[in-house]
C-alpha positions in Angstrom: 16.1 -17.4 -13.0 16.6 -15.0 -10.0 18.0 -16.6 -7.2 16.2 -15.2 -3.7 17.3 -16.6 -0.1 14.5 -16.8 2.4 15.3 -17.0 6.3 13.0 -18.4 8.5 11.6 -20.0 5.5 10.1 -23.1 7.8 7.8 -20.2 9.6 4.7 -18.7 9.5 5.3 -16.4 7.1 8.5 -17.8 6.0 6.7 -20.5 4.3 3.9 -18.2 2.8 6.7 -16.1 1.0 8.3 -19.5 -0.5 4.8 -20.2 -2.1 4.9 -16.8 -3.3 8.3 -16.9 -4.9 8.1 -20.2 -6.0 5.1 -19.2 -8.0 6.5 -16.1 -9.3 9.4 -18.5 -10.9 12.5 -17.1 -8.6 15.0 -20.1 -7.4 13.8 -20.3 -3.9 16.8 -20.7 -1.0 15.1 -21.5 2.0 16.6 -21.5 5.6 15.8 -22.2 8.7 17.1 -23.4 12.2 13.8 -25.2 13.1 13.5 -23.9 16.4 10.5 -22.6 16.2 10.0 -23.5 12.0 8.3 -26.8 11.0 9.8 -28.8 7.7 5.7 -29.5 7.1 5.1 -26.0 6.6 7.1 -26.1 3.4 7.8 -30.1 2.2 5.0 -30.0 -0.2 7.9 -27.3 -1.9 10.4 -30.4 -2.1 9.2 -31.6 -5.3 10.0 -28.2 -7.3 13.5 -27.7 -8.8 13.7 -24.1 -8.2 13.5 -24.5 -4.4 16.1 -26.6 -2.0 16.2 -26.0 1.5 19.7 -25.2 4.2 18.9 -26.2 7.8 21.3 -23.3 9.7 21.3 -20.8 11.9 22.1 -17.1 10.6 23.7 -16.1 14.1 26.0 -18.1 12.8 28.5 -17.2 9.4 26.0 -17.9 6.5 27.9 -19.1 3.2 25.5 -19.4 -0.1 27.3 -20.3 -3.2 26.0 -18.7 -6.3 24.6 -15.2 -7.4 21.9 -14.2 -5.2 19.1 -11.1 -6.0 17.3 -10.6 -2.9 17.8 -11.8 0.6 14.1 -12.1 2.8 14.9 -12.0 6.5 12.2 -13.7 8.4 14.0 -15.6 11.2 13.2 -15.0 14.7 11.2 -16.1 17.2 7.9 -13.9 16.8 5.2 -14.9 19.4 5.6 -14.2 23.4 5.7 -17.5 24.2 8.3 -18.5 22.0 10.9 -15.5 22.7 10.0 -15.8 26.5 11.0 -19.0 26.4 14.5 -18.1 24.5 15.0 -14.7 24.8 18.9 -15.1 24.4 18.4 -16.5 20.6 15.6 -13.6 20.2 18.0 -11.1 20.7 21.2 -13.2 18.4 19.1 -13.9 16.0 18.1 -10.0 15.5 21.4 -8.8 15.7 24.5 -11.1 14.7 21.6 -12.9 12.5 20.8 -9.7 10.9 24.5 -8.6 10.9 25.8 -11.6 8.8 22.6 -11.2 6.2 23.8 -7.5 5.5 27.2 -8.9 4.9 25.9 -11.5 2.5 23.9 -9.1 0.7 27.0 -6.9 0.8 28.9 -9.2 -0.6 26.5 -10.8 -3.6 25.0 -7.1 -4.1 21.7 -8.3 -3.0 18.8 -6.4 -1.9 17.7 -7.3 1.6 14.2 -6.7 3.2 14.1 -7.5 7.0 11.0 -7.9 8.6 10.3 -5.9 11.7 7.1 -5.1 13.6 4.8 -3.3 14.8 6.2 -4.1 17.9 8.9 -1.4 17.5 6.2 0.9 18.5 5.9 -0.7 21.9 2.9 0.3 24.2 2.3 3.3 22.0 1.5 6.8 23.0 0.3 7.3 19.3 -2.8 6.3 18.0 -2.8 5.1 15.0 1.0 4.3 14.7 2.6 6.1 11.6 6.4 5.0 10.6 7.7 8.7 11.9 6.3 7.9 15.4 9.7 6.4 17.6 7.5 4.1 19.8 7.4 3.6 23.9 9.5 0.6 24.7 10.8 -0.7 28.2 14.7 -1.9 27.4 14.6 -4.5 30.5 11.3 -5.9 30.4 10.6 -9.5 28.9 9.3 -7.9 25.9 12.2 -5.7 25.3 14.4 -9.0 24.2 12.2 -9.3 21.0 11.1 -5.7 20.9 14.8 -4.1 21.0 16.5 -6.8 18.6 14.2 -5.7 16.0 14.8 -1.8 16.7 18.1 -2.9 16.6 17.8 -4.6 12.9 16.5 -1.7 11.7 19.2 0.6 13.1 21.9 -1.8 11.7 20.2 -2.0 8.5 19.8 1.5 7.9 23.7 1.9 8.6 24.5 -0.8 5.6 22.4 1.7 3.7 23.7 4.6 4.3 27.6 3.9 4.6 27.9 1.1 1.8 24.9 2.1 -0.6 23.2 -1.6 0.3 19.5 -1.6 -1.0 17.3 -2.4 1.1 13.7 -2.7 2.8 12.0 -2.4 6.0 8.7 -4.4 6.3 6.6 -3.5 10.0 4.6 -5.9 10.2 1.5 -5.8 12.4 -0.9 -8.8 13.7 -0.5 -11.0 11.4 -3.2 -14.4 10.8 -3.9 -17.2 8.9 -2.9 -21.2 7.9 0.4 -22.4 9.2 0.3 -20.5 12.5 1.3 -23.1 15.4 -2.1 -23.4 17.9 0.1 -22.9 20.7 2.5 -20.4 20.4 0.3 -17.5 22.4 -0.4 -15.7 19.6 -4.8 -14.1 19.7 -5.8 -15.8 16.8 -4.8 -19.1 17.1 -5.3 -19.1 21.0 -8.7 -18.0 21.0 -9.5 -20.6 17.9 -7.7 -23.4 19.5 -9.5 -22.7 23.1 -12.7 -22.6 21.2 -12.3 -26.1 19.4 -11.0 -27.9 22.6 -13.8 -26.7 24.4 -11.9 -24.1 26.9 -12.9 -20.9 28.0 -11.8 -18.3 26.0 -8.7 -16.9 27.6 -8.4 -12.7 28.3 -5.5 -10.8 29.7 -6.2 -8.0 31.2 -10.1 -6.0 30.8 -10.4 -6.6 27.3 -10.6 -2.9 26.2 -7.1 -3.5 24.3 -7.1 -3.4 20.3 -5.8 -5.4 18.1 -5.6 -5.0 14.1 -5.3 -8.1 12.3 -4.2 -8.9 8.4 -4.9 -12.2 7.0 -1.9 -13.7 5.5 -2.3 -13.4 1.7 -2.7 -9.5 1.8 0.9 -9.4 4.3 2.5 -11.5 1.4 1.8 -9.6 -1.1 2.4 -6.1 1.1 6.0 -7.8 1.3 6.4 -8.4 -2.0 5.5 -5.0 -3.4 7.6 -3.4 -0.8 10.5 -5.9 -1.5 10.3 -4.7 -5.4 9.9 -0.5 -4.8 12.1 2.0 -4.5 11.5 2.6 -0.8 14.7 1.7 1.1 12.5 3.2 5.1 10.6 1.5 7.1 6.9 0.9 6.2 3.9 -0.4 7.9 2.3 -3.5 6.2 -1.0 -4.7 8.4 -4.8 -4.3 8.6 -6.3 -0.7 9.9 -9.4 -2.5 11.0 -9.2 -2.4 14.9 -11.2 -4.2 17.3 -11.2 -4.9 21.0 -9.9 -8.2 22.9 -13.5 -8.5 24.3 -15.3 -8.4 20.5 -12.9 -10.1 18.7 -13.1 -13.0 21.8 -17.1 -13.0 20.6 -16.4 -12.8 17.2 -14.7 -16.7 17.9 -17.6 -18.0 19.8 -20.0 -16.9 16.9 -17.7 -18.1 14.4 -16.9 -21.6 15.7 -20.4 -22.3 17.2 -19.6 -23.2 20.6 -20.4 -21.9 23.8 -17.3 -21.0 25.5 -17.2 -18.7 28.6 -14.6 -15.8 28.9 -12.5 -15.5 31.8 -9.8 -12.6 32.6 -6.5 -12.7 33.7 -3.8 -10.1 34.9 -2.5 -8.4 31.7 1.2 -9.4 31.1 4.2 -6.3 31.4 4.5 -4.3 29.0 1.6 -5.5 26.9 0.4 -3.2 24.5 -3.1 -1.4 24.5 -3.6 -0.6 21.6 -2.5 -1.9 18.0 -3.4 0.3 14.5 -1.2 0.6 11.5 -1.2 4.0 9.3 -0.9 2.4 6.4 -0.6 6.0 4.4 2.5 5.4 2.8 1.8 1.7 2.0 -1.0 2.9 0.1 0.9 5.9 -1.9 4.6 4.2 -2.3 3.2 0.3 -2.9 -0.6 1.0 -4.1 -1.0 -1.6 -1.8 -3.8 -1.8 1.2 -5.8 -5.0 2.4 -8.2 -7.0 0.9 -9.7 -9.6 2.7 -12.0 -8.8 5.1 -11.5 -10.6 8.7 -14.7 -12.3 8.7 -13.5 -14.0 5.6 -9.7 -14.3 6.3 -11.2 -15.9 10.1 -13.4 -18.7 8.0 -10.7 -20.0 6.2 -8.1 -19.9 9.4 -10.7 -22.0 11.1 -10.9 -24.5 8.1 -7.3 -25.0 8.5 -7.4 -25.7 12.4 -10.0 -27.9 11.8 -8.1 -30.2 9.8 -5.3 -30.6 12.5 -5.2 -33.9 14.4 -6.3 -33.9 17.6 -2.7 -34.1 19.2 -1.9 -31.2 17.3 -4.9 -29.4 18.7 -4.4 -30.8 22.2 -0.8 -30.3 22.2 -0.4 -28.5 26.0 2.3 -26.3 25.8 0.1 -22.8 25.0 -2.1 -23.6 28.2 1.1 -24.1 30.3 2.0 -20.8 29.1 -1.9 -19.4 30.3 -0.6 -20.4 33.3 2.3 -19.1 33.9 
């Protein structure tokens, strides 16, 4: 049984690639720091033998006994309001995180996939973004502290490449939705969905002309895990092409949850991006991979999942503190 070691694994995402390797009968390693991971995200995994879970933080020297495969690296803070709130973490966690993964996979001859973002890319000056375009990124603004750790994780990781033959795999990932996303951690999706079922206004920064280009979960999984099994050691875009506005996609929620919900405006935050778009070219020619679920489809079943939260989860208040901020 191949032996795989999942960071971040209590995340979004993390917890989406567990399932995923679970299923495809690899001995799972899962570990997270649970700063911004939740243990319910992944108990229902408990039960399995081929998964068993390490609560630690990579900044810090990660030890895993055994033979290892593949190393995942999901583990960083990935919404504004979380690597706002601990920027100095963001920035370890994308660096001497990264750093001590390399040297794991180094030392069990492991291939490693980080996950970047689209976010690389900054406010772009290229429209759609391709992996050869070298982005628009302010260093010192509050995004730069998630935006330059994973430019930086992608520099470091192409040096392990290049000087000690490491194999590895660099996932962009763009706008990213579905089940397991936390209601309040100022991501669009879930803030406009959990506004919508508490009854709020729908919540806009800035004029509402920015795009967005979301992928609904199960096509980013398997994006991941096709890139994680090529050949293709450079960066590549995994997300959804299919771009809408703020303003539609605000209207798109109203329609879809069948309230009534006003939309109000608000001064758009520094450095915020204008526009979002993957080329997904090379995705398509190196992987064979592109996106299937459309968003009205991939929205239904995110909304089915929110409505089944409790209604402290839903009410919890620390997204609107961050509205207000």
């Amino acid at each position: 049984m191949k032996r795989v070691l999942i960071t971040g694994a209590a995340g979004f995402l993390g917890s989406h690639l567990c399932d995923r390797f679970v299923e495809e009968g690899f001995h799972v390693i899962a570990m997270d720091n649970l700063i911004t991971g939740d243990l319910k995200n992944i108990q229902h995994l408990f039960k399995f033998k081929n998964f068993e879970f390490y609560h630690h933080d990579v900044s810090k020297f990660v030890h895993v006994p055994g033979k290892l495969e593949y190393i995942l690296h999901f583990a960083s803070p990935a919404s504004p309001i979380d690597y706002l709130k601990i920027p100095i973490q963001t920035l370890k966690v994308g660096s001497l995180g990264t750093h001590n993964l390399l040297g794991l996979a180094k030392e069990k001859n492991a291939r490693i996939l980080i996950a970047s973002t689209s976010e690389v890319y900054g406010d772009p000056l290229v429209h759609p973004q391709n992996e050869e375009y070298y982005g628009n990124v302010n260093t010192i603004g509050p995004r730069g502290v998630y935006d330059e750790a994973k430019r930086f994780q992608e520099s470091i990781t192409m040096a392990y490449h290049t000087y000690h033959g490491l194999e590895t795999r660099i996932a962009r990932i763009f706008n990213t939705y579905g089940p397991r996303m936390r209601l309040n951690d100022g991501r669009v999706v879930p803030a406009f969905i959990g506004q919508a079922l508490r009854g709020e206004d729908l919540t806009i920064f800035g004029d509402g002309s920015q795009t967005r280009s979301f992928c609904y979960v199960d096509d980013q999984i398997e994006g991941i895990y096709k890139l994680l099994l090529s050949n293709y050691c450079y960066p590549v875009n995994i997300g959804n092409p299919d771009e809408i506005t703020i303003k539609d996609f605000a209207q798109e929620i109203v329609k879809l949850t069948g309230t009534n919900q006003k939309v109000i405006y608000k001064p758009l935050p520094t450095d915020d991006p204008l526009q979002r778009q993957p080329d997904i070219k090379k995705a398509k020619e190196i992987l064979g991979w592109e996106p299937k679920v459309k968003r009205i489809d991939g929205m239904r079943l995110t909304l089915d999942y929110f409505n089944r939260l409790s209604s402290e989860e839903l009410n919890k208040s620390e997204h609107r503190d961050f509205l207000k901020s």
